[in-house]
N, C-alpha and C positions, 0 to 999 in steps of 0.2 A: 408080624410086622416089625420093622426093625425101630429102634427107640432111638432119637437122635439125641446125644451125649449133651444134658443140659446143665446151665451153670451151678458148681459148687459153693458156697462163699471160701474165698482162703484165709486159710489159719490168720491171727494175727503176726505180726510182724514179715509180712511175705515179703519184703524188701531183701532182709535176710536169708530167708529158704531160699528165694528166687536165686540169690546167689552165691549159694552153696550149692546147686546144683551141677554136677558133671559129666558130660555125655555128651551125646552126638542125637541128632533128630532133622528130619527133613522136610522142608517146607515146598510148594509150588510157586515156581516165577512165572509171573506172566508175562505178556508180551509188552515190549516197552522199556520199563524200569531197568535201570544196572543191575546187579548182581549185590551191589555197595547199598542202592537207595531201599532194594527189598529187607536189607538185612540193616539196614536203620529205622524201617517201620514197625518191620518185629520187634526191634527193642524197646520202641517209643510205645507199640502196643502192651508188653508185659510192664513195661518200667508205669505207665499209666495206669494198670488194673493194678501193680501192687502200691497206687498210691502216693507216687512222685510226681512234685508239679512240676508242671513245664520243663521235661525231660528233652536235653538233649543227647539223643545217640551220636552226632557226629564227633562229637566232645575227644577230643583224643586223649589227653589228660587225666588221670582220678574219673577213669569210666563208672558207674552205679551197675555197671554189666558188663562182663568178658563175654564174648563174641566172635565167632568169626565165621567164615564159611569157605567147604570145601573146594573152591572150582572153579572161576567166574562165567557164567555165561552170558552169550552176549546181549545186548540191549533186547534185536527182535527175535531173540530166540526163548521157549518157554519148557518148561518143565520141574526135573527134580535137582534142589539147591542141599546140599548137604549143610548143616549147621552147627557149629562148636559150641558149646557153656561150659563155662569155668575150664577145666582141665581140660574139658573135650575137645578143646580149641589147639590142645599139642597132637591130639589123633588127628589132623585135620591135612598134615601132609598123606597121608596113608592114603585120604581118600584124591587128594589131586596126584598121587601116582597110580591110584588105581584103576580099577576097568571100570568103564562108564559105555551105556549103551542109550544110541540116538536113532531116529526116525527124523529121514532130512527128506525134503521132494523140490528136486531141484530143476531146473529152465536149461534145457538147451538152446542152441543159436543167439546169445546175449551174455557178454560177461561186464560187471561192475567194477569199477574202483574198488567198492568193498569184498565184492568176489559175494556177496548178497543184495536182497530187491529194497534196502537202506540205502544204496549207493546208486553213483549214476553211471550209464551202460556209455561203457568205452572202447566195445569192441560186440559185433554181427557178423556170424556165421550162417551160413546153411547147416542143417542138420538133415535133410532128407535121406541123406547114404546111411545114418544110423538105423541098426535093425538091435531088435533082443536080442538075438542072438551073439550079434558081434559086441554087444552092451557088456553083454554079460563075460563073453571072453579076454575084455578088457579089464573084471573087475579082479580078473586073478593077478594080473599085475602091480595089486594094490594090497592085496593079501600076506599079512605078515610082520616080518621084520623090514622096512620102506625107509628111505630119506625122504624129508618133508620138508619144504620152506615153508615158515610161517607167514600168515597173512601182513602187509602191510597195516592196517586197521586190526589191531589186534591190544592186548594187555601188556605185550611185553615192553619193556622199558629199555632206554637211553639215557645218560645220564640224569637220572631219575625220574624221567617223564615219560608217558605209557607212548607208545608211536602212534595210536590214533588223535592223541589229541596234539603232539606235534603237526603233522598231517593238517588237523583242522584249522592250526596258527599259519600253516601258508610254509612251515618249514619242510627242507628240502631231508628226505629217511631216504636210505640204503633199508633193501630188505637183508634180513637174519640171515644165516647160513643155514644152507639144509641140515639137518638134525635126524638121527634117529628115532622113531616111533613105531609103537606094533598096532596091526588092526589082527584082530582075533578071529572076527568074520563080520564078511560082508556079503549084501545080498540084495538083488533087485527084487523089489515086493512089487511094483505096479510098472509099467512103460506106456506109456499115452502119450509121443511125442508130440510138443513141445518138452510133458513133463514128465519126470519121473522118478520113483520114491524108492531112497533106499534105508534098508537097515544097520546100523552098523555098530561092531561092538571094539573098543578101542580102549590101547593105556592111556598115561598119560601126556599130555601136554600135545596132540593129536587135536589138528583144523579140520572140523567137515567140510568149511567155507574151502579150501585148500586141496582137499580132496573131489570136491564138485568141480573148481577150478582145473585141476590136472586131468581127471575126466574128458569134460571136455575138451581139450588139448590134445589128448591120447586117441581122440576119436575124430580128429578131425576138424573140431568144430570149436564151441567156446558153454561156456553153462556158468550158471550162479544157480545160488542156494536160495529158494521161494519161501522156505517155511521150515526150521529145525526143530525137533522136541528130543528136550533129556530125557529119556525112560526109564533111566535107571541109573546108580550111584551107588558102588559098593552093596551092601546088602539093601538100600534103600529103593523103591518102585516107585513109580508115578503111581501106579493105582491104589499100593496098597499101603503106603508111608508117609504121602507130604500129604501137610497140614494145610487147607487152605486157608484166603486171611479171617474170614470168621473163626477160623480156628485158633487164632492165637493167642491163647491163652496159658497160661501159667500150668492148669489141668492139662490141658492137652495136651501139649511139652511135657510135662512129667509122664502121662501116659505112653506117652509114644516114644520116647528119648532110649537108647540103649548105654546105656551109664559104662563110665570107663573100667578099664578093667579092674577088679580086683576093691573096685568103689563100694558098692554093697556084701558089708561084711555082716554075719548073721551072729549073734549070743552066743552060738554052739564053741567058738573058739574065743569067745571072752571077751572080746573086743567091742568099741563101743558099735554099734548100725551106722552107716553113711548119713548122710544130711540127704541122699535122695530116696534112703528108705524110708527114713523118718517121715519126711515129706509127705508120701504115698501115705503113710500109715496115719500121717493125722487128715489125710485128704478123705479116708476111708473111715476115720471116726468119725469126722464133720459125715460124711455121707448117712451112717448109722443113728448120728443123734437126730440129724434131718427126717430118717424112716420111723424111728421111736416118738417124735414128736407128733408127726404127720397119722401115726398109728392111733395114738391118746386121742388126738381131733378126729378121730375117724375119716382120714383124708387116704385116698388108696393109691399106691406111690406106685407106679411104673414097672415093670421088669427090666432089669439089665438088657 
């Protein structure tokens, strides 16, 4: 039976360790929150277990934590968020040019404002003349090296304001220029019209919203995006990497963090150990003196 990962106490001074740590780790968003508000509650959860009162993350200024994250996804969409500490936070373009794979299941015969079911429907098609077949011979035209507009409701900025939330003040946005992006593969996993769910694996800066929206277009009709998940991020998985929020912990993050390169440096070449070796290694004495003590009490500790 599998042993759920129980609290360690951390070293003293973890304020410190906390931030000296450097690397990349990935947590789960879920549906709702920004991509900003998720990666403000993580901080407000470690900056709280190592001990700092009334910690603000949004603090721009003399942060108590470097931070960032690789990607933004959007409000209703959930999945895997990459995440910077200390240093890890300059690997963090790497991962927003990298390849990222999503599972989207998107509405034929209805397109939004948002070009998702957040938005209101500005446009009714028939979809009946859609078959899988012709679905699917469509999707080869999206296969590749593609020009893309980006969505109106989107991250990107104008003179310094994101265009969705221009949009929501009532002011008048020009969409972006088509832009080049690659999709790697794509692939219809389910067709149940109205809906229907696809796979997709893509570089960066690549709109699913964008791509359901042309879809539909392509075929006739109109479609928005129902339901998005990030499944993947660089080497990071939904299933097998992000941290959910009980998981946020200082342990866990160190456990799971794939530290920058060349960060853990071992005795063998004479140099001192990184701050996230060191970490680890008093995180694993505290575990030993825990098993030693628990041993003298005749207390019978767990298996790994």
């Amino acid at each position: 039976m599998a042993v759920t990962l129980t609290s360690v106490p951390i070293p003293k001074h973890s304020l410190s360790r906390l931030q000296s740590l450097n690397g990349l780790f990935a947590v789960y968003k879920k549906e709702g929150p920004t991509s900003a508000d998720v990666l403000n509650s993580l901080k407000e959860a470690l900056l709280k277990e190592a001990g700092v009162k009334d910690p603000n993350p949004r603090k721009r200024k003399k942060q108590a934590l470097k931070m960032g994250h690789g990607g933004t996804l959007d409000s209703a969409a959930s999945g895997v968020l990459v995440v910077g500490i200390g240093n890890g936070t300059k690997m963090l373009s790497t991962m927003l040019a990298g390849s990222k794979k999503y599972r989207a299941v998107g509405e034929l015969g209805k397109a939004t404002d948002t070009l998702d079911a957040t938005g209101k429907v500005v446009n009714e098609k028939s979809y009946d003349h859609i078959t899988r077949e012709a679905f699917e011979e469509k999707l080869k035209q999206f296969t590749g090296e593609i020009m893309q507009v980006p969505p109106l409701y989107s991250a990107l900025k104008k003179d310094g304001k994101r265009l969705s939330v221009l949009l929501k003040q009532g002011h008048e946005v020009e969409a972006k220029p088509a832009r080049p992006v690659t999709v790697y593969n794509l692939s219809l996993q389910d067709f149940t019209p109205p809906l229907f769910t696809l796979d997709v694996e893509c570089g960066g800066g690549f709109y699913i919203r964008s791509l359901v929206d042309d879809l539909g277009k392509a075929l006739s009709s109109c479609a928005h995006v129902r339901e998005l998940i990030r499944t993947k991020q660089g080497q990071f998985t939904l299933d097998d990497h992000t941290l959910r929020e009980e998981q946020w912990t200082a342990q866990h993050v160190i456990q799971s963090m794939q530290p920058c390169p060349g960060s853990e440096v071992t005795k063998e070449n004479g140099t001192k150990p990184s701050a996230n070796l060191e970490f680890k290694r008093a995180l694993n004495n505290q575990e030993k003196e825990d098993k030693n003590s628990n041993d003298e009490k005749g207390v019978l500790t767990p298996p790994p």
